[in-house]
C-alpha positions as CSV (number, residue, x, y, z in Angstrom):
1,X,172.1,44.7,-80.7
2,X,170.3,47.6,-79.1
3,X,170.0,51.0,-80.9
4,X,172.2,53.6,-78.1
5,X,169.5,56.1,-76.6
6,X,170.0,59.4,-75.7
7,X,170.5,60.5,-72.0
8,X,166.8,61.5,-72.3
9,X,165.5,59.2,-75.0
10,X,164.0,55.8,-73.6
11,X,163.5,52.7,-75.8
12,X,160.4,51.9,-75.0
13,X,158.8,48.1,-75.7
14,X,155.0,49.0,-76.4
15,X,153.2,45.6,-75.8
16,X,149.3,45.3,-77.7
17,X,147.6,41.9,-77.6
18,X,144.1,42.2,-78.4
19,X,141.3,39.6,-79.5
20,X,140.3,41.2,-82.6
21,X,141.6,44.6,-84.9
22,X,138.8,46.3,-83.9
23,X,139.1,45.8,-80.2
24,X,142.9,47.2,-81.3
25,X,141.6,50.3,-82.6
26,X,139.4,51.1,-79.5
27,X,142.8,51.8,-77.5
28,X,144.4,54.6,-77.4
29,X,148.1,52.8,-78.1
30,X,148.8,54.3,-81.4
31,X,148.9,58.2,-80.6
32,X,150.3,57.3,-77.0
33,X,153.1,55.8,-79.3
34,X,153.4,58.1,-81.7
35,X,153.5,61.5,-79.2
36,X,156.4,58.9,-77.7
37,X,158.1,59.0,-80.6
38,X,158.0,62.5,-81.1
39,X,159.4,63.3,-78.2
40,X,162.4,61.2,-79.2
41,X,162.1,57.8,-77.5
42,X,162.3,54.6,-79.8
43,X,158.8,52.9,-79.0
44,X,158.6,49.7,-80.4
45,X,155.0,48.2,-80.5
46,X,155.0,44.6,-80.5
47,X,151.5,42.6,-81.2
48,X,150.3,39.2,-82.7
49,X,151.1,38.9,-86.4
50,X,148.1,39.0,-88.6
51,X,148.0,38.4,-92.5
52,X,147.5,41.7,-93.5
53,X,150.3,44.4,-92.1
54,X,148.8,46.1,-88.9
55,X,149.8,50.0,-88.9
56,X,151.6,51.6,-87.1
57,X,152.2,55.8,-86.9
58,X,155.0,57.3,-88.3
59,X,158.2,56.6,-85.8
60,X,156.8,53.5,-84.5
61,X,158.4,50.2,-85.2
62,X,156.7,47.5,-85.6
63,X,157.5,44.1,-83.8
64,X,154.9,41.4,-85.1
65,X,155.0,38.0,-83.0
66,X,153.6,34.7,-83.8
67,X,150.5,33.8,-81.8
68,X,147.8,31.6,-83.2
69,X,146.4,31.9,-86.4
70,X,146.9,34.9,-88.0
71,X,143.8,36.0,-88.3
72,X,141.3,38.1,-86.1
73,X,139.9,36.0,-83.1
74,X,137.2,37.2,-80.9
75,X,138.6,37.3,-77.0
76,X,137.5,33.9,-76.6
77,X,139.3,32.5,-79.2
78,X,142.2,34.6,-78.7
79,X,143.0,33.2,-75.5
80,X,144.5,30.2,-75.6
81,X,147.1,31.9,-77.4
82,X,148.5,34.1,-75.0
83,X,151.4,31.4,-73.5
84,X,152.6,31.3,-77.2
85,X,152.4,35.4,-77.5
86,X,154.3,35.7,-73.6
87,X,157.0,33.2,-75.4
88,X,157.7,35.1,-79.0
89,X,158.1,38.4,-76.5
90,X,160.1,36.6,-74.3
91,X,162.6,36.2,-77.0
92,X,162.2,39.7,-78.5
93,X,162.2,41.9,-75.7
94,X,165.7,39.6,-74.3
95,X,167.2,40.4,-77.5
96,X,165.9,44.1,-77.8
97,X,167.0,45.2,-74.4
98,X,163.9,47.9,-74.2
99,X,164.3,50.8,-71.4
100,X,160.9,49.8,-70.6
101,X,158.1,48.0,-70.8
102,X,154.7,49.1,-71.4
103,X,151.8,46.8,-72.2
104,X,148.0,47.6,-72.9
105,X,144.8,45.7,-71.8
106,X,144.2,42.5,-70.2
107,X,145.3,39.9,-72.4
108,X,148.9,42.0,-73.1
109,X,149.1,42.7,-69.3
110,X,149.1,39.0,-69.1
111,X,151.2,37.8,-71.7
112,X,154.2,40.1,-70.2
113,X,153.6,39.0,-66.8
114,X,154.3,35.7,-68.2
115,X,157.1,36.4,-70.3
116,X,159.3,38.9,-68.2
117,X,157.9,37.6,-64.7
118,X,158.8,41.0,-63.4
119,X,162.2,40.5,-63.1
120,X,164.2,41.3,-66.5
121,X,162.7,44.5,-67.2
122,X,160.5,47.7,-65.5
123,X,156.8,46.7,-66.3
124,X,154.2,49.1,-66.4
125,X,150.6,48.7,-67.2
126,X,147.4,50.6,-68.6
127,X,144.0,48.1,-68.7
128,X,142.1,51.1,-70.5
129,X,139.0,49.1,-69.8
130,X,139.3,47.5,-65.9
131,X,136.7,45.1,-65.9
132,X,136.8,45.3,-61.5
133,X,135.6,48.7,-62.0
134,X,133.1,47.8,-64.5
135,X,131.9,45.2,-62.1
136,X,131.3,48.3,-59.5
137,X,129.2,49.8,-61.7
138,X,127.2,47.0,-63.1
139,X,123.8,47.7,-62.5
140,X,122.3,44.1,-61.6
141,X,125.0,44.0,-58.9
142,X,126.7,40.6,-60.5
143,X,130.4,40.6,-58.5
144,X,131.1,36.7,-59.3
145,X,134.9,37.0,-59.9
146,X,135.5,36.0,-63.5
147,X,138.9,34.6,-65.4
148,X,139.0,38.2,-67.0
149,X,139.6,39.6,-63.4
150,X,141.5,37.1,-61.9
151,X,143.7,37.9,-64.3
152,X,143.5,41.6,-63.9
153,X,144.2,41.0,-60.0
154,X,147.1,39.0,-61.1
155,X,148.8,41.6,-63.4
156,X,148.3,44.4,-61.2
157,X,149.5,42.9,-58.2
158,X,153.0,41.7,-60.2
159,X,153.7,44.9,-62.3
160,X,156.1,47.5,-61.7
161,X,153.8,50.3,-61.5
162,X,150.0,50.7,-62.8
163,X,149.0,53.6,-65.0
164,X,145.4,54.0,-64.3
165,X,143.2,56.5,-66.4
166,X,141.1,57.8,-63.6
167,X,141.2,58.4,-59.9
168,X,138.1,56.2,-60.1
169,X,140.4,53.3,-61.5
170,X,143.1,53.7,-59.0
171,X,140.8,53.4,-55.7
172,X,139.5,50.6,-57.6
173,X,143.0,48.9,-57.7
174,X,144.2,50.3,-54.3
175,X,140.5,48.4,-52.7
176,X,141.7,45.2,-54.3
177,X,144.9,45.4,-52.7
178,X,147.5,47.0,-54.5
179,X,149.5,49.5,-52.5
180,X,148.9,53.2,-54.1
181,X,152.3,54.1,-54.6
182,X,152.5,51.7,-57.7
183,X,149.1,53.0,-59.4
184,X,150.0,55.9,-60.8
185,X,146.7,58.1,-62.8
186,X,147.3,59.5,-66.3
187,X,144.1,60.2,-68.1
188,X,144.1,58.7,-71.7
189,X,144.4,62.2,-74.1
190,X,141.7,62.9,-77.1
191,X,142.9,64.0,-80.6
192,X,141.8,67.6,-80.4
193,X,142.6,68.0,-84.1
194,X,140.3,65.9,-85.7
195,X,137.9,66.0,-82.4
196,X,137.5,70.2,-82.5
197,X,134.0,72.7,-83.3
198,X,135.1,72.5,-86.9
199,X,133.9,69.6,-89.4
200,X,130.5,67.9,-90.4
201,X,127.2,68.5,-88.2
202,X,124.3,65.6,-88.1
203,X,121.1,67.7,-89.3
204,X,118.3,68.0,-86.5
205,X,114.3,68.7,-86.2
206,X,114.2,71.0,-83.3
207,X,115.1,74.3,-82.3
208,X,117.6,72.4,-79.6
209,X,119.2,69.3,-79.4
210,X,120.3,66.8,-76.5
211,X,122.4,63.9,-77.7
212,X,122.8,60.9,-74.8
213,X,125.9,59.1,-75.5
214,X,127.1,55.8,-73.6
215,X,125.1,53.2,-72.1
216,X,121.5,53.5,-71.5
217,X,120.5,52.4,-68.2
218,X,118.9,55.7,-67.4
219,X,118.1,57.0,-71.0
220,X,114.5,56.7,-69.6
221,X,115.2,59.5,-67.4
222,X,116.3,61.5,-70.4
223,X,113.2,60.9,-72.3
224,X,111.1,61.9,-68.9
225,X,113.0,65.2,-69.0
226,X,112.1,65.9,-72.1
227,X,108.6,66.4,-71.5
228,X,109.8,69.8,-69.7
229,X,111.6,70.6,-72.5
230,X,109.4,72.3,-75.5
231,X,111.7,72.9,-79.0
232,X,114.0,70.1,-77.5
233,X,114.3,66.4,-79.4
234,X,116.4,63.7,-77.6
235,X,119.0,61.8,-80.3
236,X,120.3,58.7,-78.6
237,X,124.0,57.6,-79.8
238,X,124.4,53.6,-80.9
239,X,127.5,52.0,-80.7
240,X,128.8,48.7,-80.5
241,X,126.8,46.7,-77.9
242,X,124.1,49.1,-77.5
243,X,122.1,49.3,-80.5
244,X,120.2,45.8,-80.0
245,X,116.8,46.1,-81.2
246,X,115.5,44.8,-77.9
247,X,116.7,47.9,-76.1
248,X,116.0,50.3,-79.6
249,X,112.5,49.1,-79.3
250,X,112.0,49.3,-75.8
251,X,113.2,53.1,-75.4
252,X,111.1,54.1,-78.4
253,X,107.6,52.7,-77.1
254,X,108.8,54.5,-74.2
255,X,108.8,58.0,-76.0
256,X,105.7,56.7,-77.4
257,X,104.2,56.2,-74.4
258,X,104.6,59.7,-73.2
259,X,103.7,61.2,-76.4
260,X,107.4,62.0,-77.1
261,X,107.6,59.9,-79.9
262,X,108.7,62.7,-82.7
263,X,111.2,64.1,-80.0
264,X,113.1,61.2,-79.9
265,X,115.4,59.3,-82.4
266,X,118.5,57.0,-82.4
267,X,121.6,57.8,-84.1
268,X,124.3,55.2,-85.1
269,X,127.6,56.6,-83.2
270,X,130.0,53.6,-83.3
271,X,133.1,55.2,-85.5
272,X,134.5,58.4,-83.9
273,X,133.9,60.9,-87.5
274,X,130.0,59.7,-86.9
275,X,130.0,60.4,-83.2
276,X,131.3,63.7,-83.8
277,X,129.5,64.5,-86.3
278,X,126.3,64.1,-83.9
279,X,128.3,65.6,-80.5
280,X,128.5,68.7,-82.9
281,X,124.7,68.7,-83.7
282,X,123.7,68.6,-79.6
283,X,123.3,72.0,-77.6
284,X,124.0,69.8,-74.5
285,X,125.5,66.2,-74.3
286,X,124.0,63.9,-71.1
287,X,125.4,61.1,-69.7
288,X,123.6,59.4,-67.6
289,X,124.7,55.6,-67.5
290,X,127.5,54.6,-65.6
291,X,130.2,52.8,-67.3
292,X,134.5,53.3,-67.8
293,X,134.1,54.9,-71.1
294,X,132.6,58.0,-70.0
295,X,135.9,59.7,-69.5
296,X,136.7,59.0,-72.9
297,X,133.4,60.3,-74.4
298,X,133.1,63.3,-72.3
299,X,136.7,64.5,-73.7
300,X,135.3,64.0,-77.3
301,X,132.3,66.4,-76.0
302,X,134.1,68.9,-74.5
303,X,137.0,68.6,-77.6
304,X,133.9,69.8,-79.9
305,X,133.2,72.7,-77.5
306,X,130.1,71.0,-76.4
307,X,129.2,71.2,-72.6
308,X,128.1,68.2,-70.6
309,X,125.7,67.5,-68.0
310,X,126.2,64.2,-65.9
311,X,124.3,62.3,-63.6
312,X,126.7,62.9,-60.0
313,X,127.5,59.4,-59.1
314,X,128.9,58.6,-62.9
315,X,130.6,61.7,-63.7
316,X,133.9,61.8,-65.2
317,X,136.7,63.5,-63.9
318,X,137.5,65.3,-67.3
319,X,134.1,67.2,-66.5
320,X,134.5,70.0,-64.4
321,X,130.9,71.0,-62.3
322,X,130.0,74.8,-63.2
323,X,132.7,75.2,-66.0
324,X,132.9,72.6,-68.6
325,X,129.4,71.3,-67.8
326,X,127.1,70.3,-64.7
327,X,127.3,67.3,-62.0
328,X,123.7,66.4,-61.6
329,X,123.2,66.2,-57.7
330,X,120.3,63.6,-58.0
331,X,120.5,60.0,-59.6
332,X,117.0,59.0,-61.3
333,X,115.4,62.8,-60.6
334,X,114.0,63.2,-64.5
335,X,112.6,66.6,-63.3
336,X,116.4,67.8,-61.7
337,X,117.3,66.6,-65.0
338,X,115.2,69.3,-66.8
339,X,115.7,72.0,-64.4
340,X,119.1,71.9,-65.3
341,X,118.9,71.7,-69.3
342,X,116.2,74.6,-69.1
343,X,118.8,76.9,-67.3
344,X,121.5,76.1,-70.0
345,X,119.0,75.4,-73.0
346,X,117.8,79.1,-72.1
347,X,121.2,81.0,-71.9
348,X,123.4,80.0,-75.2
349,X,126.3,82.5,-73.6
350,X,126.5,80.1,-70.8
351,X,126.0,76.9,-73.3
352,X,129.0,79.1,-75.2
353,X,131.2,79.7,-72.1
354,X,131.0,75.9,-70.9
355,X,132.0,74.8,-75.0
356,X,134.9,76.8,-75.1
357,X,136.2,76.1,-71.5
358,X,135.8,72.5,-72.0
359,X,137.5,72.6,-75.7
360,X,140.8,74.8,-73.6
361,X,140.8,72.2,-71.0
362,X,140.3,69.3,-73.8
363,X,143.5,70.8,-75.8
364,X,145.7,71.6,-72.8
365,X,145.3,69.1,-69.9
366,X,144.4,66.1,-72.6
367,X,146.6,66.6,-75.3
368,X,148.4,63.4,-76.5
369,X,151.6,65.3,-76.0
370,X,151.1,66.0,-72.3
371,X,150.1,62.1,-71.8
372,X,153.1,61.4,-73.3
373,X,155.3,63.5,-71.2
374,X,153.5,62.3,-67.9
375,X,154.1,58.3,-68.9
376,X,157.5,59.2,-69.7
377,X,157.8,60.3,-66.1
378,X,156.2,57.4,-65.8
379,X,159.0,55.0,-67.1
380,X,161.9,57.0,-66.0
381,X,161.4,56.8,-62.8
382,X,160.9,52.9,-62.9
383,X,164.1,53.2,-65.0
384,X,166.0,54.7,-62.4
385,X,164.5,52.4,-60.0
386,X,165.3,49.2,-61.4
387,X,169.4,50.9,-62.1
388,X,169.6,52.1,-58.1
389,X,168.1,48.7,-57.3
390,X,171.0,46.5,-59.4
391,X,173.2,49.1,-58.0
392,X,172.9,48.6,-54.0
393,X,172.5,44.2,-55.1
394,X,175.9,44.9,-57.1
């Protein structure tokens, strides 16, 4: 039987099917969960078993389903095993009775559709990483619709109500076709405890420092900035997918070629202690490529009181133009570029005054306790939805 909630208190079914543990850990589930449960809803988190215990945080119960070996599986591999994950939470969630249901990335998003099929309980969805808008931003233009996105059209077109982390994800939804009252935006928070000014700093050559994080489809603009730049070296973060040695070796003969070789350096940034370590080391952070994560990055920035600069067409909404960094008004402009790091390079109270308003805005607007209240507004109102619904069919 179902545990009684509160008048206030949801029970909330949490639903995480990923490929691998790692891709797991590259969500932001856990402290969504866990600021959930502080705020006294029971959040169960339900994901395919594995031999060795996954964690969960403290107030979070753990609901482990049978789903193909239990082992991790790269996506691929991990597919196929989605009918028998939709039927294990099929049986839980008819026996738990949840408030709610909340399920995270693709593979989960599909694996409820096909176990609740939208009519047992409220549904809502988070893809984290939408791979429509990552098609919008690819730059060789490749649109060919793949299973990944049929299957993202599916789930958002059949859930209750989208929670999208940017506005840039919600007109991406509302162009495919689902009506905008159902996507709902509530940015993804940042952990501005262990993210914060304070902890370890990467050691650096020059008198300043520009670190590049996410992809680098324009870090050649960066490294043809820099030649303005004297006293300035360029450190480019590698994570996972980004530190092939194709594209290593490339960007470096690049800064050879333009006698920038000494300036320039890659820095392994894949784990979130290393990339802050680095973000802590920069006077500026750039990002220049256009991709989903940036939102995410930038609130890691600006959580370390570092101020950002972004190229205008990618950047994030976290980022605010004059205040927590600078919206750069031209695309591929390497000499825009270094116009606008010599202003801030050149005045550390205004380097100072963009740190500290980006770490306030971090800490208040991105807390995990705010997200939390704002998807629990989230679920009540499908809540009380779903009851006026029965209500006027009764």
């Amino acid at each position: 039987m179902p545990v009684p909630s509160e008048p206030d208190q949801l029970r909330v079914a949490m639903v995480s099917f990923s490929g691998s543990a790692s891709s797991e850990a590259t969500t932001p589930v856990a402290p969504l969960a866990e600021a959930l449960a502080e705020q006294g809803h029971r959040v169960v988190l339900y994901h395919r078993r594995l031999a060795v215990d996954t964690p969960v945080p403290d107030g979070v119960e753990s609901a482990p389903l049978a789903a193909g070996p239990p082992t991790e599986l790269t996506e691929p591999e991990a597919i196929p095993h989605v009918a028998e994950f939709a039927t294990e939470l099929d049986r839980a969630l008819r026996r738990d009775e949840p408030d709610v249901v909340h399920s995270h990335c693709w593979l989960a998003g599909l694996a409820t559709h096909l176990a609740t099929r939208g009519d047992t309980f409220p549904v809502a969805h988070t893809f984290h990483q939408l791979q429509l808008l990552r098609d919008r931003h690819d730059p060789r233009g490749q649109h060919t619709p793949s299973d990944r996105t049929q299957a993202e059209w599916a789930v958002a077109h059949h859930t209750d109500r989208v929670i999208a982390s940017t506005g840039a994800e919600q007109d991406c939804l509302v162009q495919s076709g689902v009506p905008r009252e159902r996507v709902t935006v509530v940015p993804e928070g940042v952990d501005s405890e262990s993210l914060s000014p304070d902890g370890p700093v990467d050691r650096r050559r020059a008198k300043f420092r520009l670190v590049l994080l996410g992809p680098w489809h324009r870090a050649d603009v960066a490294i043809r900035a820099l030649a303005g730049l004297p006293d300035t070296e360029l450190t480019v973060a590698c994570g996972d997918g980004q530190g092939q040695e194709t594209a290593r070796d490339r960007l470096l003969r690049r800064a050879e070629m333009l006698r920038l070789g000494d300036r320039v350096s890659m820095a392994e940034a894949a784990s979130p202690d290393r990339r802050s370590a680095l973000i802590r080391s920069a006077d500026v952070v750039l990002m220049l490529g256009p991709s989903p994560e940036l939102d995410a990055l930038s609130l890691e920035a600006m959580a370390c009181g570092v101020p950002v600069v972004a190229g205008q067409d990618v950047a994030t909404e976290a980022v605010v133009d004059g205040v927590t960094g600078l919206h750069l008004p031209a695309r591929d402009d390497p000499r825009a570029l270094a116009r606008s790091l010599r202003e801030l390079l050149s005045h550390e109270s205004l380097r100072m005054g963009m740190g500290w308003a980006g770490r306030d805005r971090a800490v208040n607007r991105y807390s995990w306790s705010r997200v939390a209240t704002e998807t629990a507004r989230v679920y009540r109102g499908l809540v009380d939805a779903r009851a006026e619904a029965l209500s006027s069919v009764g």
